[in-house]
C-alpha positions in Angstrom: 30.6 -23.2 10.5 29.7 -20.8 7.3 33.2 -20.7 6.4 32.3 -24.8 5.7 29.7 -23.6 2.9 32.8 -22.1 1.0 35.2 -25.0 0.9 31.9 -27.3 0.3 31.3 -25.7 -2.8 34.3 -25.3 -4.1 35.3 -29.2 -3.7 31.8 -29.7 -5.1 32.8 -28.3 -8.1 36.7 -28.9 -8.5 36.1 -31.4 -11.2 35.0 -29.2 -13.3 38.3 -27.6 -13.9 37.1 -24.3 -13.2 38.5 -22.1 -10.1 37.1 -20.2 -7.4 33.8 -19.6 -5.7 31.9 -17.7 -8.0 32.3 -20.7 -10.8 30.9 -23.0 -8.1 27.9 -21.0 -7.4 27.4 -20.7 -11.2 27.0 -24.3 -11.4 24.9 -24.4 -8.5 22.9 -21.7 -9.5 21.6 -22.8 -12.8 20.7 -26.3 -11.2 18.3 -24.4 -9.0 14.7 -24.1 -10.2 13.0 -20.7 -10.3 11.1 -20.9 -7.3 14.7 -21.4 -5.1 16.5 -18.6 -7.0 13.9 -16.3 -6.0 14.0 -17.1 -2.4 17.6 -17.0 -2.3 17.2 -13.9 -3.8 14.7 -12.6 -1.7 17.4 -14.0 1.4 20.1 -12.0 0.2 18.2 -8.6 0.8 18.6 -8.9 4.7 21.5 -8.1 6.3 24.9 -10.7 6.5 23.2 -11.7 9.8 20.8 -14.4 11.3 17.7 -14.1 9.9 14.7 -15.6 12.1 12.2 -17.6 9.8 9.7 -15.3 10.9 10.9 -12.9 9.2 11.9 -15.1 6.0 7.8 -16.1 6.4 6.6 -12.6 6.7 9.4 -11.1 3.5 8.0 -14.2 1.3 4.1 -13.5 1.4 5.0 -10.0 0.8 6.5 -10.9 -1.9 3.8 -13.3 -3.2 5.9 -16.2 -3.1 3.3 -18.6 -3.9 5.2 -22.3 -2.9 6.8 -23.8 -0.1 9.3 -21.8 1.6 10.3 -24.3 4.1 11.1 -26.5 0.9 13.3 -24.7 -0.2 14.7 -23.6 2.4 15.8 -27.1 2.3 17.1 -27.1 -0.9 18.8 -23.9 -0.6 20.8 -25.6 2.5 21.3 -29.1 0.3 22.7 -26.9 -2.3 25.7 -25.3 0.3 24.1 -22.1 -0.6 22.8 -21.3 3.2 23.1 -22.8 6.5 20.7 -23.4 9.8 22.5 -21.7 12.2 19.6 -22.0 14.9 16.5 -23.7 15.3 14.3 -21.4 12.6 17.3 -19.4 12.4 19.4 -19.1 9.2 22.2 -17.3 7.1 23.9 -16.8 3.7 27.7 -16.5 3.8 28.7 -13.0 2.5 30.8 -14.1 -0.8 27.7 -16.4 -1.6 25.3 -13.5 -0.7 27.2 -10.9 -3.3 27.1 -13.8 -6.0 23.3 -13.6 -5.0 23.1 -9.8 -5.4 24.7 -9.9 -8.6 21.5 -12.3 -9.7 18.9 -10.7 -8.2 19.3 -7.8 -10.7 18.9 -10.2 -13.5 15.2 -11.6 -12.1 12.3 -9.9 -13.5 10.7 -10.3 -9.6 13.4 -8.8 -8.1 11.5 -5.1 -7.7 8.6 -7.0 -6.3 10.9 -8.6 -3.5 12.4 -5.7 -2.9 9.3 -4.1 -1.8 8.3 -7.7 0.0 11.4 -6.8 1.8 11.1 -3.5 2.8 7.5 -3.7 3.8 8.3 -7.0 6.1 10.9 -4.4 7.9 8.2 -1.7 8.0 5.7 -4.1 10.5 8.7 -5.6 12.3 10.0 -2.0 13.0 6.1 -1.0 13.8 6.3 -3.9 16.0 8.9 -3.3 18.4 6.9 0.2 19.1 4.2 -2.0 20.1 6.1 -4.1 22.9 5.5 -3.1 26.4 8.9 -4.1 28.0 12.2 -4.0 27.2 12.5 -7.7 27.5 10.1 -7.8 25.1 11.7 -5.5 22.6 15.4 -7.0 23.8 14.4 -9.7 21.8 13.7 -7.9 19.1 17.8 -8.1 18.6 18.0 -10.6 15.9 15.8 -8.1 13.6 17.9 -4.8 14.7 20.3 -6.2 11.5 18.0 -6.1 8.7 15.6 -3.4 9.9 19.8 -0.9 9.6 19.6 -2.9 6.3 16.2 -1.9 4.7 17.2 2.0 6.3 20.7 2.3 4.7 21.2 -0.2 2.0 16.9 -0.6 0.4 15.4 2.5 1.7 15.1 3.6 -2.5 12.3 1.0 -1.8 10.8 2.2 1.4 7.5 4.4 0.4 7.6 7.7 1.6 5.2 7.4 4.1 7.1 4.2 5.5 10.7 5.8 5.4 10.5 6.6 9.0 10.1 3.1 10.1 12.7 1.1 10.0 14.9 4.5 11.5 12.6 4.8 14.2 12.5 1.0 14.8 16.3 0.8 15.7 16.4 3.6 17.3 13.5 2.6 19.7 15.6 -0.6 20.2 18.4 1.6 21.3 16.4 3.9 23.8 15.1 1.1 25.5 18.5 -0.5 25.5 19.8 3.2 27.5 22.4 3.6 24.1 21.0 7.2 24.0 23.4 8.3 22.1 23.3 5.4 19.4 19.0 6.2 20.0 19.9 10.3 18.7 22.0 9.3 15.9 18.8 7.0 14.0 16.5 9.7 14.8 18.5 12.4 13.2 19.3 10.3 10.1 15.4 9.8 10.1 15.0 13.8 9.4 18.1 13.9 7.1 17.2 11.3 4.9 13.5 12.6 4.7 14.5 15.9 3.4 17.3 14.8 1.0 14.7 11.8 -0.2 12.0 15.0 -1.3 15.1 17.5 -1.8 13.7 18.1 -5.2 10.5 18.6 -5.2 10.3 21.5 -2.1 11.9 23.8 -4.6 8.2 26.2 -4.5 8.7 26.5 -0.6 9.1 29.6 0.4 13.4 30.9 0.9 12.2 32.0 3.8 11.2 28.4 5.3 14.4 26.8 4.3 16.3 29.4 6.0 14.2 28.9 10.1 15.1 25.2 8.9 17.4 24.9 11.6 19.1 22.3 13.7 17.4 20.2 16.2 18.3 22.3 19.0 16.7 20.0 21.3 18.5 16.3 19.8 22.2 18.3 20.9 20.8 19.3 24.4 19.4 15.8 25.5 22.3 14.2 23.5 24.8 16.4 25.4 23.1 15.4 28.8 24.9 14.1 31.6 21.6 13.6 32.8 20.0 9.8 31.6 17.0 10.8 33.2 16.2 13.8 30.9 18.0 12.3 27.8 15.4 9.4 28.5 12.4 11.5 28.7 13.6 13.8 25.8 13.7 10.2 23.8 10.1 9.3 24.8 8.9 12.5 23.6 10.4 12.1 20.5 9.5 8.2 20.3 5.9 9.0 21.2 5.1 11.5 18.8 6.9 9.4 16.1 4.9 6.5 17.3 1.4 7.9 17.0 0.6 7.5 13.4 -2.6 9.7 14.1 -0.4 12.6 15.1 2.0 12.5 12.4 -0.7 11.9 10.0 -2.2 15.0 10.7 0.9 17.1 10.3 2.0 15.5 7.3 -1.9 16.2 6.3 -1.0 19.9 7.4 1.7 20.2 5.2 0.4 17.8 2.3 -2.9 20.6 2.5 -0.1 23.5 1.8 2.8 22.0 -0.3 1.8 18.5 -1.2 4.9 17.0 -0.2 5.4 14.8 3.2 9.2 15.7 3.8 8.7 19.1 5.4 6.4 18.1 7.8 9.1 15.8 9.3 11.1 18.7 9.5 8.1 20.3 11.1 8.6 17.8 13.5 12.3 18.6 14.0 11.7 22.4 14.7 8.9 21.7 16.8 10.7 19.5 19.5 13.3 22.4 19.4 10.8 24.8 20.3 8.4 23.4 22.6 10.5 21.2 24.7 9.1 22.5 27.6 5.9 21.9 26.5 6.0 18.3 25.4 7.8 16.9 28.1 5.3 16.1 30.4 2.4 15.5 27.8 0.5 12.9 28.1 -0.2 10.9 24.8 -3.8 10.8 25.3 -4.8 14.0 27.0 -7.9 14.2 29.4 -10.9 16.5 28.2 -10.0 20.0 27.8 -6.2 19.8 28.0 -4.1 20.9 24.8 -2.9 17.6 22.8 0.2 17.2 21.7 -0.7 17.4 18.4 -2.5 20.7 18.7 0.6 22.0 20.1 2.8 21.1 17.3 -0.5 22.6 14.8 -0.3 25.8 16.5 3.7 26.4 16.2 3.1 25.2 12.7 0.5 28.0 12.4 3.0 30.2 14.0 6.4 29.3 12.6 4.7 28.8 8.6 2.2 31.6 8.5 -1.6 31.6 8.1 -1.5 32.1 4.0 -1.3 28.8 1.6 0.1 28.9 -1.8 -2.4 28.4 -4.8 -4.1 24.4 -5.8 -4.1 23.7 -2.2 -6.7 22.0 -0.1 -8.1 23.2 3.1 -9.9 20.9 6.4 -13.5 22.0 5.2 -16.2 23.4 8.1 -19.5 21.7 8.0 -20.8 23.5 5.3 -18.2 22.9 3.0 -18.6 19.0 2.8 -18.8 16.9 0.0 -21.2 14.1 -0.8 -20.0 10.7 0.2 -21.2 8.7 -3.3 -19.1 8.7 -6.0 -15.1 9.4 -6.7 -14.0 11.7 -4.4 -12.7 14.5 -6.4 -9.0 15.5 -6.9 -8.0 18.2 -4.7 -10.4 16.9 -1.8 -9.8 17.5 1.8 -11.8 14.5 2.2 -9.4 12.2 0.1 -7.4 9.8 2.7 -4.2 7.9 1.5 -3.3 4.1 2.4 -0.1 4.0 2.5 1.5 2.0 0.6 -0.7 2.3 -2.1 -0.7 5.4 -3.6 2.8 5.6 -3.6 3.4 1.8 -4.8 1.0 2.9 -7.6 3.3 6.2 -8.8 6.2 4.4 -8.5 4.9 1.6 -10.9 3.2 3.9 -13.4 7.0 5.8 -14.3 7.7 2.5 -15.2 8.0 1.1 -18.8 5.1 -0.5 -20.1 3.8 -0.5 -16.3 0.4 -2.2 -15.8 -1.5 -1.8 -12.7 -4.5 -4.1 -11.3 -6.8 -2.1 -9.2 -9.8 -4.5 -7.4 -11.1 -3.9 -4.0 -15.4 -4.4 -3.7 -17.7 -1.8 -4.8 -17.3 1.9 -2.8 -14.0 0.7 -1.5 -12.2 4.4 -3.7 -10.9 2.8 -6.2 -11.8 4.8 -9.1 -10.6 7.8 -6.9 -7.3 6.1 -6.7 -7.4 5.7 -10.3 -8.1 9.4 -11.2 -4.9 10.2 -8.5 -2.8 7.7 -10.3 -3.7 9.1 -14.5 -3.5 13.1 -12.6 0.3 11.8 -11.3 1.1 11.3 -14.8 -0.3 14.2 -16.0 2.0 16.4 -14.3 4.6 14.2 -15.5 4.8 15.2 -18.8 2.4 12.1 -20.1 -0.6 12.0 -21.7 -3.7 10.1 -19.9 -7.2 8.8 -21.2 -10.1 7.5 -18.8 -12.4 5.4 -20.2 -15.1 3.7 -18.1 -16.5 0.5 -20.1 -20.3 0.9 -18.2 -20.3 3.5 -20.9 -19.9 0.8 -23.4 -23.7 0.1 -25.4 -24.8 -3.8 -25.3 -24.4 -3.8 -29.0 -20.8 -3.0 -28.4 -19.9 -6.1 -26.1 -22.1 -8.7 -28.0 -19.1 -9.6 -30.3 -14.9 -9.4 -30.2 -15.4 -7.3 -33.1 -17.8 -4.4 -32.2 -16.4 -4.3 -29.1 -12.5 -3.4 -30.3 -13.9 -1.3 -32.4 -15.5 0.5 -30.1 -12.6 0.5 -27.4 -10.1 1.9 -30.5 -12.7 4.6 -31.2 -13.1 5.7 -27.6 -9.2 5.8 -26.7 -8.3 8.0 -29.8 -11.2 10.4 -28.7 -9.9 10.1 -25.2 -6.8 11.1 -26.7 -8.1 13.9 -29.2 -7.0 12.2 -32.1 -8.9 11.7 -35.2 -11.0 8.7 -35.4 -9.1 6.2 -38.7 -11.2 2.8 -37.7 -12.4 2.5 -41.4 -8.2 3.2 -42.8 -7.1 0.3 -40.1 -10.2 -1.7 -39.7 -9.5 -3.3 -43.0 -8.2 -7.0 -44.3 -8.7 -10.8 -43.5 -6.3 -10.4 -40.0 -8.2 -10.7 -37.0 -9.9 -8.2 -34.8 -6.8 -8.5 -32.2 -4.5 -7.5 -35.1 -6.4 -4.7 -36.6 -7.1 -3.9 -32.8 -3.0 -3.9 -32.0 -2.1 -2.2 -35.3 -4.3 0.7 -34.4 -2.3 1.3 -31.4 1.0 0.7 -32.8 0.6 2.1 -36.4 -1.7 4.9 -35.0 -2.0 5.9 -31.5 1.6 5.5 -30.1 3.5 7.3 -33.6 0.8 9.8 -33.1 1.8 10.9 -29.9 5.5 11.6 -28.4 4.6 11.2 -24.9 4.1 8.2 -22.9 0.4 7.0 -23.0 -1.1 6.1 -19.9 -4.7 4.6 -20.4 -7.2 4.3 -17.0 -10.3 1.2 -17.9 -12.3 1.8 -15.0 -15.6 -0.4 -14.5 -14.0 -3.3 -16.5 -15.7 -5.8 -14.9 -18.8 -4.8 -17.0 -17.2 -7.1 -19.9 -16.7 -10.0 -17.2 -21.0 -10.5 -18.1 -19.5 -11.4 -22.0 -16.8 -14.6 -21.1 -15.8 -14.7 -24.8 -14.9 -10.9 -25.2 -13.8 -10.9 -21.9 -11.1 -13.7 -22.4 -9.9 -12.2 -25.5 -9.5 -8.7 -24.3 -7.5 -9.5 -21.6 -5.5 -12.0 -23.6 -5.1 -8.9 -25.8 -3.9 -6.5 -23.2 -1.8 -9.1 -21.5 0.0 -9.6 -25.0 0.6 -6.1 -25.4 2.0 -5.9 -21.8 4.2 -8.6 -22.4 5.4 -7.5 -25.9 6.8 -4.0 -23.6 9.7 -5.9 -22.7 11.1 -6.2 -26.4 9.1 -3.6 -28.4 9.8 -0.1 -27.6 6.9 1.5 -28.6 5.0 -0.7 -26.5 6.8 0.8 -23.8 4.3 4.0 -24.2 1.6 2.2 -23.2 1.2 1.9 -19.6 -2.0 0.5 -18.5 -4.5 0.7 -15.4 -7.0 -1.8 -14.5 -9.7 -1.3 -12.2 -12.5 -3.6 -11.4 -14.8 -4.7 -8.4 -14.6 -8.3 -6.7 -18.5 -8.7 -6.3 -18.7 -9.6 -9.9 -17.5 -13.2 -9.0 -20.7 -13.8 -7.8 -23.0 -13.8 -10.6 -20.0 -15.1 -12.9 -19.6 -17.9 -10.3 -16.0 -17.8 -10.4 -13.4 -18.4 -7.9 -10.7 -16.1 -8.9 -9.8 -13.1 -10.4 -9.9 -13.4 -14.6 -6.9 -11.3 -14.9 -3.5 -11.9 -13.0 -0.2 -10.2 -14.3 1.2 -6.4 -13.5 1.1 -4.9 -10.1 -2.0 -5.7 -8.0 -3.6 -3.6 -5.9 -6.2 -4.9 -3.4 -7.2 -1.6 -1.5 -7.7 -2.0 2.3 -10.2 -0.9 4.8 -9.4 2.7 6.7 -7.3 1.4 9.6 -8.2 3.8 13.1 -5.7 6.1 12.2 -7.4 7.3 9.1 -10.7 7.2 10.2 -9.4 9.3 13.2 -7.9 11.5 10.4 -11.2 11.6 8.5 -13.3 12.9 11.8 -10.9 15.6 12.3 -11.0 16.4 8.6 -15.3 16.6 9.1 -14.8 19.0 12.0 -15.8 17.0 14.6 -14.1 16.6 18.0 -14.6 13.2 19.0 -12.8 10.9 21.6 -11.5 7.7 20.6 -14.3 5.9 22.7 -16.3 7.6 19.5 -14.0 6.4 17.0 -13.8 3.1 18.5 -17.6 3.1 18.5 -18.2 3.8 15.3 -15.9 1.7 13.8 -17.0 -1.8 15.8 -20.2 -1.0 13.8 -18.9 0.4 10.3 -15.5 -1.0 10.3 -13.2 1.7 8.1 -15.1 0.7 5.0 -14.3 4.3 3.1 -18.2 4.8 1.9 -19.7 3.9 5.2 -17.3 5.6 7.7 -18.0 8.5 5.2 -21.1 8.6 5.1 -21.6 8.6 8.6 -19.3 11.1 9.4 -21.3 13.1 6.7 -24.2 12.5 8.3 -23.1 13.4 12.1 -21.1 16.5 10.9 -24.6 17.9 8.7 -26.2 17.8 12.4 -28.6 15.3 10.9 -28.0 12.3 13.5 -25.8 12.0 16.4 -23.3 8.7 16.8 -25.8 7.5 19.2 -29.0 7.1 17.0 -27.0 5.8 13.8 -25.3 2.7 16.1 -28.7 2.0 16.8 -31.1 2.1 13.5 -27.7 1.6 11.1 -28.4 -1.7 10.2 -32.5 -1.7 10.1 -34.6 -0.2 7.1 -34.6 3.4 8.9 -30.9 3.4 8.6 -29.0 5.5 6.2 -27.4 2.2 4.7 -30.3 0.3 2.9 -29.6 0.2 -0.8 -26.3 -0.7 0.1 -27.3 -3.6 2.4 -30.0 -4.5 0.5 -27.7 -4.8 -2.6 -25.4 -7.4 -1.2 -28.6 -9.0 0.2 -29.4 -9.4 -3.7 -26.3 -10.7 -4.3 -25.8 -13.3 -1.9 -29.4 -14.5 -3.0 -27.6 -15.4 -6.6 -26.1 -18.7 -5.1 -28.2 -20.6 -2.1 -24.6 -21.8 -1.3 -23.5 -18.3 0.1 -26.5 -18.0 1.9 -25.9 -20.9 3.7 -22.5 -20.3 4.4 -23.3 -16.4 5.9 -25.6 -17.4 7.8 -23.2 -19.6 9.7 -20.5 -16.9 9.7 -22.9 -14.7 11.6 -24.2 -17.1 13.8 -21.2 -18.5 15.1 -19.6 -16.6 18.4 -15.7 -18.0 17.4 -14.1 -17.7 13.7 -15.5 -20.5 11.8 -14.2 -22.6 8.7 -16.1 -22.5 5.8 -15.5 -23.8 2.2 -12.7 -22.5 1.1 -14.3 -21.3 -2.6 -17.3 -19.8 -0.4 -14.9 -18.0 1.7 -13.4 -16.6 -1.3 -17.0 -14.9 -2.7 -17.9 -13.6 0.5 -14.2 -11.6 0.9 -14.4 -11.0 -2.4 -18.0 -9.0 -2.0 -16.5 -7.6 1.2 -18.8 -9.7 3.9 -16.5 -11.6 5.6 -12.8 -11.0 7.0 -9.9 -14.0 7.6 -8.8 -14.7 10.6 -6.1 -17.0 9.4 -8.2 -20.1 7.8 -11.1 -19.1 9.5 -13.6 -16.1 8.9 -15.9 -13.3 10.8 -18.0 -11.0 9.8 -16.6 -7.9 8.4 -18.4 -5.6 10.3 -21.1 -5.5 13.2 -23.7 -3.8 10.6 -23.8 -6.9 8.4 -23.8 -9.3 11.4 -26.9 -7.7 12.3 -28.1 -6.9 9.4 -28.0 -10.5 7.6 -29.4 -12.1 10.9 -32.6 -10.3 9.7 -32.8 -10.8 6.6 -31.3 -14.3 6.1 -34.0 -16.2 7.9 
C-alpha cells in the first residue's frame, strides 16, 4: 500500500525527535545524492497516478538525465520515497510528492525537467493520434493522467506550437472511448487556453476580428446531439484536422504571414468548423486529384472571413519569380524561413532569461545562423540591445595568441555595440588577458549600456583550429556565465553560441568543446515542413512527390531547398534531379565533394562509411566513429546502430569511396 510509505518514514525517523512527515523526508532528502533528487524531481511533475516506466524513460532523456535511471529508481524505492506498484509501473504518494514540489523549485535543473516533462507528454499525446484502434489507444489509459497534468498544471512549459497536444491527446482518448461530451470539453479548453496564452500580444488585430470571434457554433450543435453518430463524425472532423500537422501548419503559416502570432489561427480553426460544417463532414483527409482539400477550404473562408489586405512587416507565399537563393542565412522576414518547433520557441524563452546562454550546433547548411539572427531580432524588439559577431571575420594574426585575440573580440563587441573603442585605458597592468578581457565588459560595456546585452558568436568553431585560445575562451565565457548567478551585472550579458559539428573531424575530437547553457542540436525538416516548404515554392505536388524527394534528400534544409529552388525556376523537373542528384551533373557537387574531403582527413572514417553504405540492415560501428560521421551529418542512429542519412550520400559515397 502507499499509505505504508508514510508510516515507513515516519518510524524511520522517530528517533530523531522530530515530528511529522515533512521532517522525515528532510532527513531522507539530504541523504540522497544529486542524481536521485533530480529524478525524484523530475517524478513529481506527473500526475498522483501510475506512471508506466516508459514514460519515466522517455521524461528522463528529455531531460538529459545522463545516469541510470533504473538505479535509482531503486534507490528512490529503498529510501520509502516511491513504490512499484506494477511491473514497470510506479508512484509517489501525494504528501511525499508536494514535499518533492517544494524541492524542485530549489534545483537549478528544474526548468530543464520541466520542459523534459512536457515534451515527453507532447510525443505520448502525438502518439495516441497515431494508433489505429481503440484497443490500441484504450491502453493508452495509464498516460490519460499526466498528459491532463502537462495541459492544466505545466502547460507554462508547453511551447506554443505544442500547446495543442496534450488537449487534443485526451480528448482523442475520450472520442474513441464514445465520452463525447468529456471529447468537446478538451477541445474547447484547447481554443481557450490558445487565445488567453497569446492574449497579449493580438492587441494590433483588427476590433473588427475580435468582434466575428464567436462561439464554436458547431462544438454546441454536435455536443447537444442526441445523435452519437453525428457527434462522432463532428469529433473526427475536428480530430482530423487537429491531427494533420501539415494542415494546421499552413494556417498557422497563414496567420503567422499576417499577424505573426500562432493563437489566432487556432481560433481560425474554431470559426471555420462553425462555418463549413457541411463542408468538412464528409472530406476526405487526403483528397483525390482535383477535389478541394480540406485545407484549401478552411484558406478560402480565411480569405473570406479576414479580408484580402495584410497589415505592414508582413511576409507573403512568394510566386516563382519572387524566390530567394538557397545559400546563405535565410533573411528575416522570409516566406521561405520554416520553424522546428520546439526550437525557436525554446530559444526565446531562454534568451529573456538572466544571464541566458544558448549553444547552437547542427552540421554546416543545417540554418543555424538563420536561427541565430531570429533569436538576437527577438531581443531586439524586446527592448535589448544585440551585437553579431562572426569570428571567420577574425585575421590569423588575431587568433595566434590569447592576447591578440581578446583584444580583438573586446574591440569588435564595443563597435558592435556603437561604443567607443577604450582597449589602450583597460588593456593595461600585470593581470592577465582574461582579467583585462572581463574588466572591459564589466567596467565598460555593461555600465555603458542600460539595457540587457545580448551578444550572437556565430562561426566559432573557426577558434576550435587554435586549442590554446580555444580552451581559454570558453573557459572565459563559461566563467562569466557562471558568475550571472551572483553578479548582477553579469546578468546583462546573455550569450549565443553557434558553431558547426564537422569541425570534429580535422580536430579529431570526440565531443563537443563546450558543454553548459541550453543546447540546441537543430533537426532535419520532418515531412510536414518540407510539405510546408513546397507549398510555400508554389508548387502543387502530391505526397508521392514529397515522399520522393525526400527518400533522396532527406529534409536536410539546404538540399530540400535547393531542390525546390531548382524545380519551382522550371530548371529541372523531380524526375531528372532523383536521377543525376548524386553524380557530378547534379546540382549537389561542392557540397558532396566537401564532405568527400573531409572524410578523407581520417582513413578511419573512410573505412567505417563505406561499411555503413554497404550494409542492407543498420550496422554497429565504433562508437567514436559513429560520433564524427553524425556529427558531419552522414549517418543517422537507429538505436546503437547507424544508416545512411540520406539516399544521395549512399550513392554518392559508393562512387567515390572505392
Amino acid at each position: 500500500m502507499l499509505a505504508e510509505i508514510l508510516a515507513q518514514l515516519q518510524r524511520k525517523q522517530a528517533a530523531e525527535g522530530e515530528s511529522g512527515v515533512a521532517a522525515a523526508f528532510k532527513l531522507n532528502w539530504e541523504s540522497l545524492e544529486p542524481e536521485a533528487q533530480k529524478l525524484i524531481c523530475l517524478l513529481s511533475l506527473f500526475a498522483q497516478a501510475p506512471i508506466p516506466w516508459s514514460l519515466i524513460e522517455s521524461a528522463a532523456s528529455a531531460s538529459h538525465l545522463e545516469f541510470d535511471i533504473k538505479a535509482h529508481c531503486n534507490i528512490l524505492i529503498e529510501q520509502y520515497l516511491l513504490q512499484e506498484v506494477g511491473k514497470d509501473t510506479y508512484q509517489i504518494h501525494d504528501r511525499i510528492r508536494e514535499l518533492v514540489h517544494v524541492r524542485l523549485e530549489e534545483l537549478t535543473a528544474a526548468d530543464e525537467l520541466k520542459r523534459g516533462f512536457c515534451q515527453t507528454m507532447v510525443a505520448a499525446a502525438q502518439s495516441i493520434l497515431q494508433t489505429s484502434t481503440q484497443i490500441e489507444i484504450a491502453k493508452a489509459s495509464q498516460v490519460i493522467p499526466h498528459l491532463a497534468e502537462a495541459a492544466t498544471v505545466d502547460r507554462d512549459w508547453l511551447s506554443n506550437e505544442d500547446l495543442i497536444w496534450p488537449f487534443v491527446g485526451v480528448g482523442t482518448f475520450y472520442k474513441e472511448q464514445g465520452a463525447y461530451e468529456q471529447a468537446l470539453l478538451w477541445y474547447e479548453q484547447c481554443l481557450s487556453i490558445a487565445k488567453e496564452r497569446l492574449g497579449e500580444e493580438m492587441r494590433e488585430i483588427k476590433e473588427g476580428w475580435t468582434r466575428a470571434n464567436k462561439r464554436n457554433q458547431y462544438s454546441i450543435a454536435v455536443s447537444n446531439s442526441s445523435n452519437s453518430e453525428v457527434a462522432s463524425t463532428g469529433l473526427s472532423t475536428i480530430n482530423m484536422i487537429l491531427r494533420n500537422r501539415y494542415r494546421i501548419s499552413q494556417v498557422r503559416y497563414d496567420y503567422r504571414v499576417r499577424y505573426n502570432d500562432a493563437a489566432v489561427a487556432l481560433q481560425a480553426l474554431e470559426r471555420c468548423l462553425g462555418i463549413s460544417q457541411t463542408q468538412t463532414l464528409k472530406q476526405p483527409s487526403s483528397p483525390e486529384v482535383g477535389q478541394t482539400s480540406i485545407f484549401q477550404k478552411i484558406w478560402q473562408l480565411l480569405r473570406a472571413l479576414f479580408g484580402g489586405g495584410a497589415p505592414e512587416n508582413t511576409q507573403s507565399v512568394p510566386n516563382p519569380g519572387n524566390l530567394e537563393q538557397p545559400e546563405g542565412q535565410v533573411r528575416l522576414k522570409s516566406a521561405f524561413y520554416i520553424e522546428r518547433p520546439p526550437v525557436e520557441d525554446d530559444c526565446y524563452k531562454e534568451i529573456l532569461k538572466p544571464g541566458a546562454l544558448i549553444r547552437i550546433k547542427a552540421p554546416r547548411q543545417m540554418g543555424k545562423t538563420s536561427l541565430l539572427t531570429r533569436i538576437l531580432d527577438y531581443r531586439t524588439q524586446h527592448g535589448c540591445q544585440t551585437a553579431y559577431l562572426n569570428l571567420q571575420s577574425a585575421n590569423v594574426e588575431s587568433l595566434t595568441t590569447l592576447d591578440k585575440f581578446l583584444q580583438w573580440f573586446c574591440g569588435s563587441v564595443a563597435q558592435e555595440l556603437n561604443l567607443q573603442d577604450k582597449l589602450t585605458e583597460y588593456w593595461q597592468g600585470v593581470l592577465g588577458s582574461k582579467d583585462k578581457c572581463t574588466n572591459y565588459f564589466q567596467r565598460y560595456l555593461l555600465t555603458a549600456i542600460e539595457k540587457p546585452i545580448v551578444l550572437g558568436l556565430d562561426e566559432v568553431d573557426q577558434v576550435f583550429q587554435y586549442p590554446q585560445v580555444a580552451a581559454e575562451f570558453f573557459a572565459l565565457l563559461r566563467a562569466w556565465h557562471e558568475t550571472a548567478n551572483n553578479r548582477e551585472i553579469w546578468k546583462k550579458l546573455r550569450l549565443v553560441i553557434v558553431h558547426s559539428t564537422e569541425v570534429y573531424i580535422p580536430l579529431n575530437i570526440n565531443q563537443s568543446p563546450f558543454n553548459i547553457g541550453l543546447p540546441i542540436e537543430l533537426p532535419e525538416f520532418n515531412p510536414s515542413q518540407v510539405q510546408d516548404l513546397v507549398r510555400r515554392h508554389d508548387l502543387n505536388w502530391s505526397e508521392e512527390e514529397i515522399q520522393q524527394l525526400m527518400e533522396m534528400l532527406g529534409g536536410h534544409p539546404y538540399l530540400v531547398r535547393k531542390a525546390l529552388h531548382e524545380i519551382a525556376r522550371n530548371q529541372i523537373k523531380l524526375s531528372q534531379l532523383l536521377q543525376i542528384a548524386p553524380t557530378k551533373q547534379g546540382m549537389y557537387t561542392d557540397h558532396l565533394r566537401r564532405h568527400l574531403s573531409n572524410l578523407r582527413e581520417d582513413g578511419n572514417l573512410v573505412t567505417a562509411m563505406r561499411q555503413v553504405i554497404k550494409a542492407t540492415p543498420p550496422i554497429r560501428i565504433e562508437a567514436d566513429l559513429a560520433f564524427k560521421l553524425r556529427s558531419m551529418g552522414l549517418v543517422k542512429f537507429q538505436g546503437n546502430n547507424v544508416i545512411p542519412a540520406y539516399e544521395l550520400y549512399r550513392q554518392y559515397f559508393l562512387e567515390h569511396l572505392e
